[in-house]
C-alpha positions in Angstrom: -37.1 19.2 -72.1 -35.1 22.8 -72.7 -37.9 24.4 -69.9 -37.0 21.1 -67.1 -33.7 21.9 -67.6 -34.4 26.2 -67.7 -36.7 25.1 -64.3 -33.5 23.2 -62.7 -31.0 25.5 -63.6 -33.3 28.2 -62.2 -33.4 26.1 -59.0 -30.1 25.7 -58.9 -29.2 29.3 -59.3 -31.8 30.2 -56.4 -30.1 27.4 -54.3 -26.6 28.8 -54.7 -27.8 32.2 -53.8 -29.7 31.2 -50.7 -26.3 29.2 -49.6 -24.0 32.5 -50.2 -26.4 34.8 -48.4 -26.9 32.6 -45.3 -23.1 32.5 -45.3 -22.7 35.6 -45.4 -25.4 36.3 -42.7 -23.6 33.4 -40.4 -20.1 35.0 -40.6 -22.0 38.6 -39.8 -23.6 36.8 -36.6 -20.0 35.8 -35.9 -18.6 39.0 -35.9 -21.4 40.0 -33.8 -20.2 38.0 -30.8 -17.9 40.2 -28.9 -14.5 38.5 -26.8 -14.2 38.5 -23.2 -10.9 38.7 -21.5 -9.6 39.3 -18.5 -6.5 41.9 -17.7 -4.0 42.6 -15.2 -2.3 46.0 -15.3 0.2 48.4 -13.6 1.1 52.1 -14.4 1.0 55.5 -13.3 -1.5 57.9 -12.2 -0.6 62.0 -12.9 -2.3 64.3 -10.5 -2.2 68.3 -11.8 -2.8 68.9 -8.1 -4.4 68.4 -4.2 -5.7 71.3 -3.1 -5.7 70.0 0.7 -2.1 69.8 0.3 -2.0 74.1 0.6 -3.7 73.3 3.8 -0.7 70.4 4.9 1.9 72.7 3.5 0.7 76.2 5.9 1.3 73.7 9.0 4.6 72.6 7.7 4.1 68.9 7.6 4.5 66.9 3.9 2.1 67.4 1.4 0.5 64.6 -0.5 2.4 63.2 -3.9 0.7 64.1 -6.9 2.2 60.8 -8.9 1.7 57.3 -7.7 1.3 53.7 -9.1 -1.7 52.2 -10.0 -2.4 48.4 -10.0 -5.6 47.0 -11.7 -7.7 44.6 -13.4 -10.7 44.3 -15.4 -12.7 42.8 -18.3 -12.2 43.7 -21.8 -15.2 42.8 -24.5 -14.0 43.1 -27.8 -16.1 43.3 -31.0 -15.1 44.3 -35.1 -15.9 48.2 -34.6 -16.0 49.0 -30.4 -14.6 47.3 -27.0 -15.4 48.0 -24.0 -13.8 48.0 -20.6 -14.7 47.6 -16.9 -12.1 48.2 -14.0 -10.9 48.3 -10.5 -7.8 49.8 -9.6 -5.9 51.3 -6.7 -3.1 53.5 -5.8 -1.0 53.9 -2.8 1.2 56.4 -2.1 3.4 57.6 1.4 5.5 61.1 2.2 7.1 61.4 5.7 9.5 64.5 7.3 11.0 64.2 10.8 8.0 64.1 12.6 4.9 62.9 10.6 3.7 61.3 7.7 1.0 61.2 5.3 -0.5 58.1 3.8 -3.0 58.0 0.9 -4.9 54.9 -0.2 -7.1 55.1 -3.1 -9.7 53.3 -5.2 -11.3 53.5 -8.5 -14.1 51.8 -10.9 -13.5 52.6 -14.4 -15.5 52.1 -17.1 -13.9 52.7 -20.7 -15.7 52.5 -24.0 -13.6 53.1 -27.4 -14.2 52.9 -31.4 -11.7 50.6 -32.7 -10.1 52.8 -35.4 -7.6 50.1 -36.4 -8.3 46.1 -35.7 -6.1 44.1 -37.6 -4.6 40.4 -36.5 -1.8 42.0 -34.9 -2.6 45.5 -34.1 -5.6 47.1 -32.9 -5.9 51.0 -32.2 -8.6 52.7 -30.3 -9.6 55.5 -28.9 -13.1 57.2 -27.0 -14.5 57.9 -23.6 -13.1 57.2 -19.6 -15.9 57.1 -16.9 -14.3 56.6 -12.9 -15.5 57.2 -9.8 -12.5 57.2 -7.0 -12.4 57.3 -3.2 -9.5 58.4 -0.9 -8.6 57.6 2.0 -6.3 59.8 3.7 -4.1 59.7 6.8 -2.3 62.4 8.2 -0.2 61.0 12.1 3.0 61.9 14.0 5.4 59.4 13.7 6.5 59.6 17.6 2.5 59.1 18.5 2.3 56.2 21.0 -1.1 54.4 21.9 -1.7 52.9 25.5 -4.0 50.4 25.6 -4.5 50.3 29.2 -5.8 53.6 28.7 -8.2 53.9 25.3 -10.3 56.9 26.1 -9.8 59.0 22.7 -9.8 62.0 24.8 -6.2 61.1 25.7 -4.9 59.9 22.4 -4.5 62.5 19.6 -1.4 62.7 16.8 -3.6 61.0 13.8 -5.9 63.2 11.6 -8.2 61.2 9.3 -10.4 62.1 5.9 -11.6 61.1 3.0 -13.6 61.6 -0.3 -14.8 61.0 -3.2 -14.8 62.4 -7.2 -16.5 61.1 -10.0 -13.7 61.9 -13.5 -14.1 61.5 -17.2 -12.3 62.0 -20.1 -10.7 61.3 -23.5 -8.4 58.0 -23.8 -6.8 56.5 -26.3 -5.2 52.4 -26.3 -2.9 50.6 -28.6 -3.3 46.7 -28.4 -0.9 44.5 -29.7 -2.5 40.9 -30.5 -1.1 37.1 -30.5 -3.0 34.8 -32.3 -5.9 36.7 -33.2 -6.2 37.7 -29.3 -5.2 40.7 -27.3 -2.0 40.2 -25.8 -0.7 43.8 -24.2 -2.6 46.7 -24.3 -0.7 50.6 -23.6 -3.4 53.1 -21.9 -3.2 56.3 -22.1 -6.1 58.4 -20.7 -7.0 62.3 -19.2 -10.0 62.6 -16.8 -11.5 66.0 -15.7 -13.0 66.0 -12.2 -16.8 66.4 -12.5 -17.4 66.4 -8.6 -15.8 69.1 -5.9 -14.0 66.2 -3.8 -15.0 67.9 -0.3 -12.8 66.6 2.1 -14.4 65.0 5.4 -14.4 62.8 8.0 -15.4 59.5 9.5 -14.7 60.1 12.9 -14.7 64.5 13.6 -16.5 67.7 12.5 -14.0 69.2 9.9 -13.5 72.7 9.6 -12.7 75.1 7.1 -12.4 72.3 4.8 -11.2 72.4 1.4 -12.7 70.8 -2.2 -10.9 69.2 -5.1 -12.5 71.3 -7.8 -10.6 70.9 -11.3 -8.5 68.1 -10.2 -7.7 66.8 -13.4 -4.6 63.8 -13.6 -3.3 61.6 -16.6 -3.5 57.8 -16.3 -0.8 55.9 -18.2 -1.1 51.7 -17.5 0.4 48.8 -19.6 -2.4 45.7 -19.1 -1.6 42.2 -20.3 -4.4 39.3 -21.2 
């Protein structure tokens, strides 16, 4: 009788223990599965400098703006230890004297990948690694240019200069998330990317000359996102 009951409690003992590990191993696969939520942002994007705008400047017309707002959204995946961002964003900006004005449109993919040094149920600190590629579009036009559509041949319309190009960036960046039930709520970014590519201005539609590159244009990226 004392070994049925040694057997059972033996049994029992191993049955507990198997219940308690695969509970354990359950609420490890739980924490496994990362959240998904979408964001909407705005903020500010910092340039340290244009170097096209030395160019502008010698001919006396207004140089590009090296701040401007930045409008974006993305994806956030969220697990215990890392998240993990992927965005779009753009940026507009506009400078005008008496006679001409300059228009810059811009657009970047971001990708942003952090180590979640605080996560708590209301707070959640991060920081790690920004990864963007950008393209600009820039126009540079007289304000008094006219355009005659009876007569289109480009040979007699001038006044507009045209360019573009493109920079790939990365850099440090650090985030502080405050949470509402468990879930991210609003997020501050703050972020500093180093230019990895020269930027070399050109051209859609003409042969540029003595063109100038972007090399070392570095800029500070400060958004405020909500989930």
């Amino acid at each position: 009788m004392k070994k049925i009951f040694l057997i059972a409690g033996f049994m029992f003992a191993q049955f507990s223990f198997a219940q308690e590990e695969q509970t354990i191993s359950t609420d490890e696969k739980k924490c496994e599965v990362p959240k998904l939520d979408l964001y909407v942002g705005v903020g500010g994007i910092f340039y340290n400098d244009f170097n096209l705008n030395q160019k502008i400047s010698a001919s006396g017309m207004p140089e590009i703006r090296e701040s401007m707002p930045e409008f974006l959204v993305g994806i956030n995946t969220l697990w215990e230890k890392y998240s993990f961002d992927a965005e779009l964003s753009s940026t507009y900006s506009t400078k005008k004297n008496s006679t001409t004005e300059n228009k810059l449109a811009s657009g970047t993919f971001r990708l942003r990948g952090h180590y979640n040094f605080v996560n708590k149920p209301r707070v959640l600190l991060s920081g790690g690694l920004n990864v963007a590629y950008t393209h600009n579009d820039f126009n540079l036009y007289s304000r008094d240019n006219d355009i005659n559509l009876n007569d289109l041949n480009p040979e007699n319309n001038s006044g507009h200069v045209s360019l573009k190009n493109d920079i790939f960036y990365a850099g440090p960046s650090i985030a502080f998330n405050l949470k509402r039930k468990e879930k991210l709520s609003i997020r501050l970014n703050v972020g500093y990317e180093f230019a990895f590519t020269n930027g070399k201005w050109k051209s859609d539609y003409a042969n540029v000359s003595n063109t100038v590159k972007e090399n070392g244009q570095n800029r500070l990226m400060v958004d405020v996102v909500f989930f």
